[in-house]
N, C-alpha and C positions, 0 to 999 in steps of 0.2 A: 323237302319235307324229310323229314330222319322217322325212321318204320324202325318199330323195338318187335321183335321175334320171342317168345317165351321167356319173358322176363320174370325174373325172381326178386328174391328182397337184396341182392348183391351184384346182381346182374343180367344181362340179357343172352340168350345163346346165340342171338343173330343180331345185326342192326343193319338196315341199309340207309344209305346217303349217298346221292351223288352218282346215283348209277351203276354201284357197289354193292353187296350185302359181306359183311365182314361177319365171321365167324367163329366163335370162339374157340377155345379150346375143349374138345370133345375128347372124352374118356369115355370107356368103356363100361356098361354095368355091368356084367362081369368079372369081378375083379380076382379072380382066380384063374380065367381062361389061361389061356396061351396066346404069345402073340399072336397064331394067326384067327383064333377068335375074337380077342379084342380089337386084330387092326379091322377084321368085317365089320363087326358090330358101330366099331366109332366112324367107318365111312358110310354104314348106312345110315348113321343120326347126322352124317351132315349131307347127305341126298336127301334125308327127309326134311332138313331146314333150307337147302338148297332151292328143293319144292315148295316149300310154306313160302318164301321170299320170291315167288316167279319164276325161279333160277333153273340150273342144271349143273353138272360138271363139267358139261361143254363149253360152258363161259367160264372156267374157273382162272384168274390168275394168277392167283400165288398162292403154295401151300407150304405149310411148316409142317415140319414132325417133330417130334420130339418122344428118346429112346432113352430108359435108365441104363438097357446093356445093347451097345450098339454093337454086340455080339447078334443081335434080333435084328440087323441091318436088310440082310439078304432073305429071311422069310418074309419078316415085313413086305419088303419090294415086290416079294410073289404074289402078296397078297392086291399091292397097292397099283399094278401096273397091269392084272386086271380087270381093276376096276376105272383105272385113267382111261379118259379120250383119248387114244394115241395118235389124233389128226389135230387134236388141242392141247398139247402139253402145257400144262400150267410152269411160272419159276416156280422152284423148290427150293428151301433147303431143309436139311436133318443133321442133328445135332444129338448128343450124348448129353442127359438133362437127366437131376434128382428129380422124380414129379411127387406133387402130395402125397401119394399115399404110394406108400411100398410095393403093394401088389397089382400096382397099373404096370403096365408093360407099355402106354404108347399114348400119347397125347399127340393132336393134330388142329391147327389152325387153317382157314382158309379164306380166300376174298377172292369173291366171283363178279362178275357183270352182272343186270337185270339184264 
């Protein structure tokens, strides 16, 4: 059975299948912070979709990031390591990416286990 998580007119923020919950791409409302409040902000909306879906970050397996100035690399990571499992390290990768709107500083996907 595929589980739709706060879905919209364009999309879902979460869907699980398969023993999965995949997660969309989370940005920040904040869209003036700094990266280190937009990277808080957007890994608390996906602890909070992590939890609607059963989940945790303890079962996370792969996480994307995505940085318009990967000059934000190293605060980022202060931020984001933590908040990781460090006895569950999820794959990762991060990447230097134009995101929608100019004043995001950090977009983050993720897929975790149920």
């Amino acid at each position: 059975m595929i589980r739709y998580y706060q879905s919209g007119s364009r999309m879902s923020q979460a869907v699980g299948y398969g023993g999965l919950v995949h997660i969309a791409g989370q940005v920040a409302d904040n869209r003036k912070a700094g990266i280190e409040a937009q990277t808080a902000d957007v890994l608390a909306k996906i602890d909070a979709l992590l939890a609607e879906a059963g989940t945790s970050k303890s079962k996370l397996v792969a996480v994307n990031i995505f940085l318009p100035q990967i000059g934000d690399f190293e605060t980022m990571n202060r931020i984001y390591d933590a908040w990781v499992d460090p006895e569950r390290l999820p794959a990762r990768a991060c990447v230097e990416a134009r995101l929608a709107d100019p004043d995001l500083r950090i977009e983050i996907t993720a897929v975790a286990a149920v």
